[in-house]
N, CA, C and O atoms as a GROMACS GRO file, in nm:
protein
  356
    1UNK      N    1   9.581   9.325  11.669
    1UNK     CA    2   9.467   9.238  11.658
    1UNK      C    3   9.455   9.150  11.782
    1UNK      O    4   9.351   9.148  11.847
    2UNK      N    5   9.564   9.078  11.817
    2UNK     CA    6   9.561   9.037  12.006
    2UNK      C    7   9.507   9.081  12.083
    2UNK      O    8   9.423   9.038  12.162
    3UNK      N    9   9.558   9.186  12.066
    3UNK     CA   10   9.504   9.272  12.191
    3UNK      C   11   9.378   9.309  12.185
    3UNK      O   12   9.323   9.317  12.295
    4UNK      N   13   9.315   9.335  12.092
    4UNK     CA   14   9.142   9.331  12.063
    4UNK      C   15   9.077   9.214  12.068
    4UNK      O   16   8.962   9.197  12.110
    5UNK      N   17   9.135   9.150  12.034
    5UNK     CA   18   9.031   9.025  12.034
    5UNK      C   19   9.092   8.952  12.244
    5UNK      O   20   9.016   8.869  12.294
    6UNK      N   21   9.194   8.988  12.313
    6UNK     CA   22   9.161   8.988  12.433
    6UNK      C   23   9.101   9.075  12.526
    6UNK      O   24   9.060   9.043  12.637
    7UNK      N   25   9.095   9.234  12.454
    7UNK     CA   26   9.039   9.265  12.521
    7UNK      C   27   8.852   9.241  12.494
    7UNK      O   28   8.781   9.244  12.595
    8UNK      N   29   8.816   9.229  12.418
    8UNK     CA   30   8.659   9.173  12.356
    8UNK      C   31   8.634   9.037  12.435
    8UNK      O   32   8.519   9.006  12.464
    9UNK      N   33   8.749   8.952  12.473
    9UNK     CA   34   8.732   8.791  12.531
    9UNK      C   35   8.717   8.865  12.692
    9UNK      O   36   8.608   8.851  12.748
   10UNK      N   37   8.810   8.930  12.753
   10UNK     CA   38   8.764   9.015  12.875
   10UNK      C   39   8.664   9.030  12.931
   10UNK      O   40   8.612   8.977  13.028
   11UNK      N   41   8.625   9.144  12.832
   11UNK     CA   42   8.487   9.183  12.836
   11UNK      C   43   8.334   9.137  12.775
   11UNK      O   44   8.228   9.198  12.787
   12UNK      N   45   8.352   9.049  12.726
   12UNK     CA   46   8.249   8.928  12.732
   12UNK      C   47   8.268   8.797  12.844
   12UNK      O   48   8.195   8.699  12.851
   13UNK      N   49   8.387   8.828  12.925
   13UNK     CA   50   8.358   8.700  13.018
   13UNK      C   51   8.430   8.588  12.969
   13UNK      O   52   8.426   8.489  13.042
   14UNK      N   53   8.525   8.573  12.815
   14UNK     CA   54   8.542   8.440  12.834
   14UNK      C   55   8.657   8.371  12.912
   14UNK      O   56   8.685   8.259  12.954
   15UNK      N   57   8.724   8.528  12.907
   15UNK     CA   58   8.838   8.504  13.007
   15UNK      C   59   8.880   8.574  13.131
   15UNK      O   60   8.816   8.678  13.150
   16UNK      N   61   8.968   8.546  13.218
   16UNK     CA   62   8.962   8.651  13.351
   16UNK      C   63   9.087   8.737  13.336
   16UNK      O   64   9.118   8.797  13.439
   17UNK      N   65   9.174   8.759  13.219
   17UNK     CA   66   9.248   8.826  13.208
   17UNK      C   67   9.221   8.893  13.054
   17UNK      O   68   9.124   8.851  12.990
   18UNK      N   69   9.303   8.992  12.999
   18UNK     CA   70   9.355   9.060  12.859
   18UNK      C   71   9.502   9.042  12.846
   18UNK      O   72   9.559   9.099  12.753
   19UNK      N   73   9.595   8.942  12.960
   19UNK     CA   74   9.694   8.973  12.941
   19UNK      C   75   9.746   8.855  12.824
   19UNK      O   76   9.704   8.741  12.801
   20UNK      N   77   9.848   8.931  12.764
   20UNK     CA   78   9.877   8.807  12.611
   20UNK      C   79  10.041   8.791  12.677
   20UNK      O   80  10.108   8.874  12.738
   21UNK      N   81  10.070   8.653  12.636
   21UNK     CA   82  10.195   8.578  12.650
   21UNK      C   83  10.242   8.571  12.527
   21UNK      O   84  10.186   8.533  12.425
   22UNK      N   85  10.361   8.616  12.544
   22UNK     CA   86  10.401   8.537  12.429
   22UNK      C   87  10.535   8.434  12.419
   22UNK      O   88  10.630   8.439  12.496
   23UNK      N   89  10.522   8.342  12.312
   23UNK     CA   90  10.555   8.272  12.322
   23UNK      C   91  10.705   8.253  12.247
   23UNK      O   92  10.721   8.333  12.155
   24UNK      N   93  10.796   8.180  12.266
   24UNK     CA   94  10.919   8.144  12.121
   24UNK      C   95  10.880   8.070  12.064
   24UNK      O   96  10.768   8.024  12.082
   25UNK      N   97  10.998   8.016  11.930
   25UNK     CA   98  10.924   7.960  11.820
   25UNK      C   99  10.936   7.797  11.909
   25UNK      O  100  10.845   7.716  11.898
   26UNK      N  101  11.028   7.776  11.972
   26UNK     CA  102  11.055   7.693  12.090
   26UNK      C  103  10.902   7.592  12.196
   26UNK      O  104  10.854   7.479  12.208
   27UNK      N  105  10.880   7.750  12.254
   27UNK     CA  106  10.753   7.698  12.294
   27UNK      C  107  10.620   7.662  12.157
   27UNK      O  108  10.553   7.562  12.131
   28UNK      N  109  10.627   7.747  12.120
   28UNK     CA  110  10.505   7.701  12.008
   28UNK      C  111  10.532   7.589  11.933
   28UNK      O  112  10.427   7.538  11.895
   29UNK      N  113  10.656   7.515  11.886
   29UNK     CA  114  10.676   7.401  11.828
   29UNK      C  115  10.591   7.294  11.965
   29UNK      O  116  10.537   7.190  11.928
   30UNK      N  117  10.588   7.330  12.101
   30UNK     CA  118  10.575   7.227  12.158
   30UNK      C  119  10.422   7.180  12.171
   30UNK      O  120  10.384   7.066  12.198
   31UNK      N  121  10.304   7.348  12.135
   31UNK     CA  122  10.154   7.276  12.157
   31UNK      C  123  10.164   7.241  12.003
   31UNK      O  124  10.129   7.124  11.985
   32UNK      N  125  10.199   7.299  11.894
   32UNK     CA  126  10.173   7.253  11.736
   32UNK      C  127  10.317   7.274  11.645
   32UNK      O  128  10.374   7.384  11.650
   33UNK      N  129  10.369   7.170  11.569
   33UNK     CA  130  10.493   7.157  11.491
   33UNK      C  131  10.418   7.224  11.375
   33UNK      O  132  10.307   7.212  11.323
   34UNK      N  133  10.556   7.317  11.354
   34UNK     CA  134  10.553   7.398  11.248
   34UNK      C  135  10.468   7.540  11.282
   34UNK      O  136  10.453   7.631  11.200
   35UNK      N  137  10.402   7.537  11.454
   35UNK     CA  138  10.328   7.645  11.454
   35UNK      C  139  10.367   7.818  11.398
   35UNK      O  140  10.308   7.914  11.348
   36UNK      N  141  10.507   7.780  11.443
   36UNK     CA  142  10.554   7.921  11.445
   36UNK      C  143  10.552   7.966  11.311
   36UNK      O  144  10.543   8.085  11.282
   37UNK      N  145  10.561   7.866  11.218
   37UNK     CA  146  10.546   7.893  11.043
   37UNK      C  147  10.397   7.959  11.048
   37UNK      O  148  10.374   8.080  11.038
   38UNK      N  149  10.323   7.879  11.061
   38UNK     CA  150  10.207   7.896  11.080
   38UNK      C  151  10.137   8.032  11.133
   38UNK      O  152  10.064   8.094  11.056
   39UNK      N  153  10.151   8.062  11.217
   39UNK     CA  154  10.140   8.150  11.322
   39UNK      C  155  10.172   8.280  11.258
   39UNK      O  156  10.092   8.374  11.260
   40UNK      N  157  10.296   8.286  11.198
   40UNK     CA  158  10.388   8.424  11.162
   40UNK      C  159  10.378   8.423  10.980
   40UNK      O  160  10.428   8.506  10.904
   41UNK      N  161  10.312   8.323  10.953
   41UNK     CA  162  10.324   8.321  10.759
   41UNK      C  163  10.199   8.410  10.760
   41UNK      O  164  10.194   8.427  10.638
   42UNK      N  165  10.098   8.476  10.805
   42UNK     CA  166   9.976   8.553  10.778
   42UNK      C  167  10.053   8.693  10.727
   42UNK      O  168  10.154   8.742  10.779
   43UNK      N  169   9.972   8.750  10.601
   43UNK     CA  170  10.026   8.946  10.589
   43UNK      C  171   9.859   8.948  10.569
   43UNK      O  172   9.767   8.875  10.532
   44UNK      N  173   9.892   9.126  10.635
   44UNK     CA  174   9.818   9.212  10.573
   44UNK      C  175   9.865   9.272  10.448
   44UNK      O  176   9.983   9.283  10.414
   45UNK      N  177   9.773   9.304  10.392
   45UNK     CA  178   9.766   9.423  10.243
   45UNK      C  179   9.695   9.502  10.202
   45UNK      O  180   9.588   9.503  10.264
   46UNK      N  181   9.703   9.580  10.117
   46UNK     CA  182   9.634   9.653  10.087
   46UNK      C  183   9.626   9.630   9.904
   46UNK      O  184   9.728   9.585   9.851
   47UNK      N  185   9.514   9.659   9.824
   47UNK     CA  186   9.475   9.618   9.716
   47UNK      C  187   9.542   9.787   9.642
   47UNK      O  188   9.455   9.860   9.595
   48UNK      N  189   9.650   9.823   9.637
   48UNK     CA  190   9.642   9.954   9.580
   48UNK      C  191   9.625   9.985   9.471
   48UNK      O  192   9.570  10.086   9.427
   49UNK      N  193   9.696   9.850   9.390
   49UNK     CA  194   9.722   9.935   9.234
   49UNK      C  195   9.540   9.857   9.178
   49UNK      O  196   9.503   9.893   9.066
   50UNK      N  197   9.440   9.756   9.260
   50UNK     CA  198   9.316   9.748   9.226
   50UNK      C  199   9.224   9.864   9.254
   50UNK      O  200   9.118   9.890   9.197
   51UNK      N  201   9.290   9.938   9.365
   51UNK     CA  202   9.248  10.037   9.438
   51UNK      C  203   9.246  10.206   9.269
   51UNK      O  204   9.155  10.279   9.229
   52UNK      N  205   9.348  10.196   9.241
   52UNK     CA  206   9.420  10.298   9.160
   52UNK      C  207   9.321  10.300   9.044
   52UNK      O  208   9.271  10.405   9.003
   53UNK      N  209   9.284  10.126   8.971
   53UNK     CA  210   9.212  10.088   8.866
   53UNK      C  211   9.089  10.107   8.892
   53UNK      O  212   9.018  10.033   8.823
   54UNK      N  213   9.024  10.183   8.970
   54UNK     CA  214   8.890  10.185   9.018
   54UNK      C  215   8.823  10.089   9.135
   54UNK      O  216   8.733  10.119   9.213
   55UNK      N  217   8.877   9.994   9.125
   55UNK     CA  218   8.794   9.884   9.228
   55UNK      C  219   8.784   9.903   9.383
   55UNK      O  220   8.886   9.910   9.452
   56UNK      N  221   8.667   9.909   9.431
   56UNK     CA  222   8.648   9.933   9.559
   56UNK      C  223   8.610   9.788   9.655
   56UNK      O  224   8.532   9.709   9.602
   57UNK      N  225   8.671   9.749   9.808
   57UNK     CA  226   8.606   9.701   9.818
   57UNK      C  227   8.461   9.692   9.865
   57UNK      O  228   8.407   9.791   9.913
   58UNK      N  229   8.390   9.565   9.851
   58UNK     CA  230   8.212   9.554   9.862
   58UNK      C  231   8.257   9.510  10.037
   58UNK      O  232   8.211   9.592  10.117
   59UNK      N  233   8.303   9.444  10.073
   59UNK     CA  234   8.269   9.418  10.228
   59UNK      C  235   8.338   9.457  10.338
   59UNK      O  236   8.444   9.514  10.313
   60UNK      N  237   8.314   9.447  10.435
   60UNK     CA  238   8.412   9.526  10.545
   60UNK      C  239   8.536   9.421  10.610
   60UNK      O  240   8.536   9.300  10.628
   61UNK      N  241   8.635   9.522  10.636
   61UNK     CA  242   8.779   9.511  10.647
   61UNK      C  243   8.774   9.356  10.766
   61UNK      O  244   8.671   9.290  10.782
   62UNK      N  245   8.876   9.334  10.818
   62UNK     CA  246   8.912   9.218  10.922
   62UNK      C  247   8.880   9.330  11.060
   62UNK      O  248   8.820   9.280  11.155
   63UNK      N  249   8.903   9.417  11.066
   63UNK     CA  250   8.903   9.460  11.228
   63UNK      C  251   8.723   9.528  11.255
   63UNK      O  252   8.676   9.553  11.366
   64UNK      N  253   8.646   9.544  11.117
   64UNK     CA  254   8.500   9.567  11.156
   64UNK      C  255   8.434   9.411  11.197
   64UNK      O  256   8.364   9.405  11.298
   65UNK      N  257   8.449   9.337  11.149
   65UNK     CA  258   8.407   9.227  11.214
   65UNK      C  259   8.476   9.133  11.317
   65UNK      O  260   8.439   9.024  11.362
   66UNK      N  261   8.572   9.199  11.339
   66UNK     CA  262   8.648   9.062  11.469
   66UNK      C  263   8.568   9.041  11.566
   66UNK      O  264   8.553   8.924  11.602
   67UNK      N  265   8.500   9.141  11.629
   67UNK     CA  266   8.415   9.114  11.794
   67UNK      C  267   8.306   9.026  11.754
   67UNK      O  268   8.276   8.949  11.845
   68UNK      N  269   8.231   9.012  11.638
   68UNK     CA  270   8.144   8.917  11.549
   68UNK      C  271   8.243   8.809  11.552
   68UNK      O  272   8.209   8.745  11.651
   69UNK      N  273   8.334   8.757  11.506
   69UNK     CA  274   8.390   8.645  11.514
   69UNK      C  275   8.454   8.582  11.642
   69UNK      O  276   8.466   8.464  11.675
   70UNK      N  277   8.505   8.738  11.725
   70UNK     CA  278   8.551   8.645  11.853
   70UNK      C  279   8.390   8.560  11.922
   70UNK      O  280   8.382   8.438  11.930
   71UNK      N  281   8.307   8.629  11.952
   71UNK     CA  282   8.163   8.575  12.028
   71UNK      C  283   8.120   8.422  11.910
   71UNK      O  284   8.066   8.325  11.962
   72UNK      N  285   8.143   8.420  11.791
   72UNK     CA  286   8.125   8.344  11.749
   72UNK      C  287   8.236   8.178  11.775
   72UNK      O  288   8.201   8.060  11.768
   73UNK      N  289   8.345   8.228  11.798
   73UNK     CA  290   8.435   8.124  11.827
   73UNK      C  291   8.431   8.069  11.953
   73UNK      O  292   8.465   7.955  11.986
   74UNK      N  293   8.362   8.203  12.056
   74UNK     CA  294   8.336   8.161  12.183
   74UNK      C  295   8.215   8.075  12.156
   74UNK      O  296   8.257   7.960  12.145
   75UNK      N  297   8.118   8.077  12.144
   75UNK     CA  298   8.023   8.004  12.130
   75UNK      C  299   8.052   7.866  12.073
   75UNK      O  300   8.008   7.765  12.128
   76UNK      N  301   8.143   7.858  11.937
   76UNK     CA  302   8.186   7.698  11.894
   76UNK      C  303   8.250   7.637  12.005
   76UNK      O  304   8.239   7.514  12.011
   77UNK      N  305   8.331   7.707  12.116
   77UNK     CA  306   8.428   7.590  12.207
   77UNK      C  307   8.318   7.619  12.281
   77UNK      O  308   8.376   7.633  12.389
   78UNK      N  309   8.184   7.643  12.310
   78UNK     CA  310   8.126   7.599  12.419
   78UNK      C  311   8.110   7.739  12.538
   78UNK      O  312   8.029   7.733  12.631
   79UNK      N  313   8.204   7.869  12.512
   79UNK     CA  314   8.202   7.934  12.593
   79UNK      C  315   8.077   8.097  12.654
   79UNK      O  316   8.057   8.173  12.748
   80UNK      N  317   8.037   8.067  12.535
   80UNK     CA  318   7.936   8.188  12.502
   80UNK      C  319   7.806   8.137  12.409
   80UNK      O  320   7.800   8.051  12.322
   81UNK      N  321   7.708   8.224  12.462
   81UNK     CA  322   7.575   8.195  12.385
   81UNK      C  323   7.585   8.249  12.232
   81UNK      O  324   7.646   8.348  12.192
   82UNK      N  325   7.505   8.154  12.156
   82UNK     CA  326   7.502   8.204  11.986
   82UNK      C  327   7.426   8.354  11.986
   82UNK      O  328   7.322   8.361  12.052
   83UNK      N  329   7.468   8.463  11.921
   83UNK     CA  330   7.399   8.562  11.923
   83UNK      C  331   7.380   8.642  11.766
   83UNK      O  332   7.470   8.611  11.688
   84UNK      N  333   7.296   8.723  11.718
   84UNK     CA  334   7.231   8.678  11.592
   84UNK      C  335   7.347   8.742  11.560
   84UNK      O  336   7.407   8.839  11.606
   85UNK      N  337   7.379   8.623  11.418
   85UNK     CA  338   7.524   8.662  11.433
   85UNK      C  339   7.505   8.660  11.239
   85UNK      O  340   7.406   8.598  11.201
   86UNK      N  341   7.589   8.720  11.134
   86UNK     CA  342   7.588   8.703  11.001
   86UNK      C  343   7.728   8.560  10.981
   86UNK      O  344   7.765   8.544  10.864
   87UNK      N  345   7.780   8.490  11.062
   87UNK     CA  346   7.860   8.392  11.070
   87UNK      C  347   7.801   8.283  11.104
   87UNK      O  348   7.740   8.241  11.202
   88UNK      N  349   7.852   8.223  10.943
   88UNK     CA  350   7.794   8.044  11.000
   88UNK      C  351   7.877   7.992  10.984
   88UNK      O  352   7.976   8.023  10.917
   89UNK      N  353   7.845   7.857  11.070
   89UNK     CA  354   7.980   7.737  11.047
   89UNK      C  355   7.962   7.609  11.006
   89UNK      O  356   8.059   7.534  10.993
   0.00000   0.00000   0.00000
């Protein structure tokens, strides 16, 4: 997911690189405490046994809309124009 959403920041201009740093839990305590909790407590999943019971999902996954949300985040810090976007804030 990094790596898409730098390479999408790239190639919209908001940045002059795709290259990702990374960081220890060391450094990340130092821009935000507790980041690294933070940072690394996210999962993916999958809905199987809702999946098994019939239920489908109605909307699309996290990686069909990321390039919609990166241009949108660019635009909140100021870096990119609003473009007709299904994201409000």
């Amino acid at each position: 997911m990094t790596k898409f959403i730098a390479q999408v920041s790239l190639q919209r201009g908001y940045v002059t690189s795709s290259e990702i740093q990374k960081l220890s839990p060391d450094e990340i305590a130092k821009i935000l405490p507790f980041g690294a909790f933070a940072w690394g407590s996210h999962a993916m999943c999958r809905a199987e046994r809702m999946r098994r019971l019939g239920w489908k999902p109605k909307h699309p996954d996290v990686f069909s809309t990321l390039e919609e949300t990166v241009v949108h985040q660019a635009y909140l810090l100021g870096k990119g124009a609003q473009e007709n976007s299904k994201i409000s804030h």
